[in-house]
N, C-alpha and C positions, 0 to 999 in steps of 0.2 A: 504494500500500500504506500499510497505518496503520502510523505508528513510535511507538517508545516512547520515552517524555523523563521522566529523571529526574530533579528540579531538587531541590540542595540549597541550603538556606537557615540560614546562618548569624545571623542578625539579633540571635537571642535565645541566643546561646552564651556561655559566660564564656571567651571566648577573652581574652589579655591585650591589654592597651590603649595598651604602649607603645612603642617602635620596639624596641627587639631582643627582647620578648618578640612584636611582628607578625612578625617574621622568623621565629620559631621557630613561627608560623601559620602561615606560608608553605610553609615547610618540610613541616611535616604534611599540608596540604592536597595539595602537589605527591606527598607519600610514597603518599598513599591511592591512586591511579589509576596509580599507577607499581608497587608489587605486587601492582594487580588485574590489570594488564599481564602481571606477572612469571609469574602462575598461569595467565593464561589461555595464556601462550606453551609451558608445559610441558605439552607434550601434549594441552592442550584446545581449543585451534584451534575444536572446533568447537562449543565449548559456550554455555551462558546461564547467563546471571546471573540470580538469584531476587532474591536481597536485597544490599542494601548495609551500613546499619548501624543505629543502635534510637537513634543522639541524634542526628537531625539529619529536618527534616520531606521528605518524598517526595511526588512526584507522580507517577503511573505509567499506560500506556496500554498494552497488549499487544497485538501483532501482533492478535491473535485474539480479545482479550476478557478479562477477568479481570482480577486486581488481586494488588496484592503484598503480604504479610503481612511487617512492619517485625520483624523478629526478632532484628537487632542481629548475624547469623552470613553468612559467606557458603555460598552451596549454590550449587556450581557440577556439572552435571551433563550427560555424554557422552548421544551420541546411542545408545548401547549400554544404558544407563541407560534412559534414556526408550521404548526397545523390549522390556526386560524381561517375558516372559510376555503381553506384548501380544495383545489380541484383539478381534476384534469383537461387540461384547459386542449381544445383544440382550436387551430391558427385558419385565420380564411383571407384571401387577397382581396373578396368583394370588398362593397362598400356602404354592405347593408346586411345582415342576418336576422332569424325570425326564432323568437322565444315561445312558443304555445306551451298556456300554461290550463290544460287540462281540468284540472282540480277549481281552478282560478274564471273558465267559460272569457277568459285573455286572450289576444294574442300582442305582443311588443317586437316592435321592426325598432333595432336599436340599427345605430348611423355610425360612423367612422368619426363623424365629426363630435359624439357624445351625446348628441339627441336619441328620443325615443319616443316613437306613437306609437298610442297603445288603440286596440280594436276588441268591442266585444264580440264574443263568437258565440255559436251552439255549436256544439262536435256531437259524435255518434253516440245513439242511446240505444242497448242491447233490449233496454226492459222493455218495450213495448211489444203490441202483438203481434209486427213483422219477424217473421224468425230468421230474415235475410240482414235486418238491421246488425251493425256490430259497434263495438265500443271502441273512439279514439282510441290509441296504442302511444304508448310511450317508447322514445329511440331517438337517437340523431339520423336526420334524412335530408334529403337535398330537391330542391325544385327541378324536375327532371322535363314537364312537357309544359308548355301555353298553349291554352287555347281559345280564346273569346268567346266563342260561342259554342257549348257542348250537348249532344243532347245522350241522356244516358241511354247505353243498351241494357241494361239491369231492370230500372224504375220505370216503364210503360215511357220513352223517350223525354223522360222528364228534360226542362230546360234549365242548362248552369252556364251559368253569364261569367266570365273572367275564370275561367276552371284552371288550377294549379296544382297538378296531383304532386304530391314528393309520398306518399305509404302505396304504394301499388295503385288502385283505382281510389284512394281518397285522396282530397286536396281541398283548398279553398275554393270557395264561389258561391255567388250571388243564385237567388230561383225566383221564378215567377212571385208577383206581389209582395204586400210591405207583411201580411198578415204574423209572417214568420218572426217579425223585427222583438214580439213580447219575450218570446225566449234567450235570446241573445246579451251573453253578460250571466245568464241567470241559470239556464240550467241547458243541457245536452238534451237535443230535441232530432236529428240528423239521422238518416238511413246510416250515416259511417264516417259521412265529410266534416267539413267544416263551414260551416253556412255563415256568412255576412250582411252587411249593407251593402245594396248597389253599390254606392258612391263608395262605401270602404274597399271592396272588389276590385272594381276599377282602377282606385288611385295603386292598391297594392301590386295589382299587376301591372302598371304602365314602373313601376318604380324597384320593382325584385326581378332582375334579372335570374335568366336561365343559371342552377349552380351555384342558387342561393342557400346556403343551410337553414335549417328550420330542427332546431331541437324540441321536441317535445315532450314534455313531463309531467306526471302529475305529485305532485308535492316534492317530490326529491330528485336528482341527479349527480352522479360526481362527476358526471361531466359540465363543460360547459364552453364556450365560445369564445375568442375573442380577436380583434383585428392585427393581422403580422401587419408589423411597420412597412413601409412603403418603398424602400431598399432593400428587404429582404426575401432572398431569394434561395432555393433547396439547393441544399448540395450538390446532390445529383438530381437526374430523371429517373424516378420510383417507378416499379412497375408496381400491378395491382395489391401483388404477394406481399411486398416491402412496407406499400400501406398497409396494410391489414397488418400484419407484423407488429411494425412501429407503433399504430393504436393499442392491438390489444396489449403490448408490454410495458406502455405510457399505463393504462389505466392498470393492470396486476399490480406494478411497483406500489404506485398509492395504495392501493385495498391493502397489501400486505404491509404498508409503514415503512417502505424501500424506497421514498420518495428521493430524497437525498442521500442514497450513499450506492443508487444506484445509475447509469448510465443513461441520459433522458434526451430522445430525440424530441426536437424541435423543429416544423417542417408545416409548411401551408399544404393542407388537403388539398387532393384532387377533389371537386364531388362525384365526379363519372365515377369513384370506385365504391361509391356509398350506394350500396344493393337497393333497390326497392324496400327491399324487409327491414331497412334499416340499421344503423350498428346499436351493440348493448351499451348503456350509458348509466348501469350499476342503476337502475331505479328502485332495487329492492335488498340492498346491503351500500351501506354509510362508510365512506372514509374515516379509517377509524380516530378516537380523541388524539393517539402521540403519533408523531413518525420520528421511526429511529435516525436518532443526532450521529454523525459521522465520527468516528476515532481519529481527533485529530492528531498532532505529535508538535507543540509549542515548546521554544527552548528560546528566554533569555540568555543573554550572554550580557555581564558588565566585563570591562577589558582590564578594570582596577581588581575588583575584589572576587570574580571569576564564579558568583550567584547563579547557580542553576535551577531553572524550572523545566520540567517535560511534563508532558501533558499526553498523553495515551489512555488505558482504559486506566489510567489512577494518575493521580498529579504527585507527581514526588519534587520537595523542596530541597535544596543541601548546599552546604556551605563546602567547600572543599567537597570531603570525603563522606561529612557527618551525614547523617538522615535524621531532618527533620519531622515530615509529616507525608503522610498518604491518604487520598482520598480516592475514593474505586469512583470511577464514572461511565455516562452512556451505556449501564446496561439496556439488554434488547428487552423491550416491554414485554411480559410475556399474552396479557390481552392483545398486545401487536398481532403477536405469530397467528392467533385467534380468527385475527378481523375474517379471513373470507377461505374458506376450507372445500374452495373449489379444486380437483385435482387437475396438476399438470407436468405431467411429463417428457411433452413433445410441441413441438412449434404449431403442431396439426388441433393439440389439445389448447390450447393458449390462444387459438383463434379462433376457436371454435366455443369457449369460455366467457373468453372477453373481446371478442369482434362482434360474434353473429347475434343478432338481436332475435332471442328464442319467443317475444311475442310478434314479430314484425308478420309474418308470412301469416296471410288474409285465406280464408276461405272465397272459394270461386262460387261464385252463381250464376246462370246462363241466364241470357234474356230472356223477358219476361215473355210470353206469345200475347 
């Protein structure tokens, strides 16, 4: 594993120059690593260190990559901290994606630019007496056809005015008259779709392009969306295999609390590879409370009095040769290991776990005669 080394260098400090003003360096030197001790032993066992201090030069290697910003403060932070609202976040180049919140009879078209309008919906309601009706489905999907004007083969040629399927044959769109408008906002009234306002219809399709995501949810997700900067470009050219891959092994790391100490691609979706059925987006297991904090390996170095700290799974303090103190840290939560007891044992298992969205695929109905 990579460690981190922090090497302070005093060379060019106005430290004083003469025996009991070095002692009173001594002193200070020893003080520094002895209340970063003192903090880390109140309660934070299992935390990291960000920063040290803003007058002394730094050299820094991260477990994982990255670099430290000299800010002169400490920011020491729990692994409670670090799982905050935590998600697996997937990247899109639009400039526009669509939140359907199920549970909520919402849907929110959030912007690049940080805006958000929000649209009441009806979605599909199973309880009724049509046994062809089915119930909005929870998954990330992608707007895959437009059509302005659709007339269904299913519902006696019913008419849908701005039709946007992304679940197999359901999508948004407007129907004959307003009479439908009392449901909307309020409760799932819909053979399967997602029924609108004309005018909401209209404006959505002149303004969501083909390829737009659309995650939908009801009450929960660990996944979720957000816009890649406008510079940023993939690595490579992924084939379909690599996405699927790369998703389901972004979302396993979170479930299991591997979020940080495991290898995390970052990469803007295709939608062409987002299946009709949808991908899984954990709607019925939670991100769990910790994710396991990485083993870092931290080593001051003073060049006067030669103060050792290392930092691995225990922090050992020592003067010379002495041993001051040990403290055990980042054990692995054992609720961690817990969080999601999906098995997998192959790339075939792993996409089939956390890719394939196991409510996504629709029952077929033939047209009505």
């Amino acid at each position: 594993m990579k460690h981190t080394e922090i090497i302070i260098d005093n060379s060019e400090s106005n430290f004083p120059k003469d025996k009991s003003d070095k002692n009173t360096g001594n002193i200070y030197f020893l003080a520094i690593p002895l209340l970063l001790l003192i903090f880390a032993g109140i309660g934070f066992k299992d935390n990291i260190i960000k920063n040290y201090t803003e007058n002394h030069k730094i050299e820094y290697y991260e477990t994982k990559g990255g670099e430290i910003k000299n800010s002169g403060k400490f920011n020491i932070l729990s692994s409670e901290d670090l799982t905050f609202n935590l998600k697996d976040t997937v990247y899109t180049n639009k400039d526009t994606w669509l939140e359907l919140k199920i549970n909520e009879q919402t849907l929110y078209q959030h912007w690049r630019d940080g805006t958000t309008k929000k649209f009441p919906i009806s979605s599909g309601n199973n309880k009724g007496s049509d046994p062809e009706s089915l119930e909005s489905r929870p998954g990330l999907f992608a707007i895959f056809v437009k059509v302005e004007h659709h007339q269904s083969s299913q519902f006696n040629a019913a008419n849908m005015y701005h039709f946007m399927p992304f679940n197999q044959g359901i999508g948004f769109h407007s129907i004959d008259g307003t009479g439908y408008y009392a449901n909307l906002g309020v409760r799932p009234s819909s053979h399967g779709c997602i029924r609108m306002k004309h005018s909401d219809a209209e404006k959505l399709f002149e303004e969501t392009p083909l390829g737009t995501l659309v995650l939908a949810m009801k009450g929960y997700s660990a996944r979720t969306v957000a816009f890649a900067p406008k510079d940023f470009v993939n690595e490579k050219d992924y084939d379909k295999a690599e996405y699927k891959k790369m998703l389901a092994n972004n979302l396993y790391n979170i479930l299991k609390g591997r979020y940080y100490i495991e290898e995390r691609e970052r990469f803007i979706i295709d939608p062409k590879i987002i299946p009709v059925s949808g991908v899984y987006t954990s709607y019925d297991v939670q991100v769990p409370d910790k994710q396991i904090i990485p083993r870092g390996y931290v080593k001051f170095i003073d060049k006067t009095d030669q103060v050792n700290i290392k930092i691995n799974k225990e922090i050992l303090l020592s003067d010379s040769s002495e041993e001051m103190l040990k403290l055990v840290s980042n054990q692995e939560d054992t609720e961690i290991k817990k969080a999601h007891s999906k098995s997998v044992n192959s790339t075939d298992d792993l996409v089939r776990e956390y890719f394939n969205n196991p409510i996504g695929v629709l029952p077929y109905f033939g047209p009505k005669k």
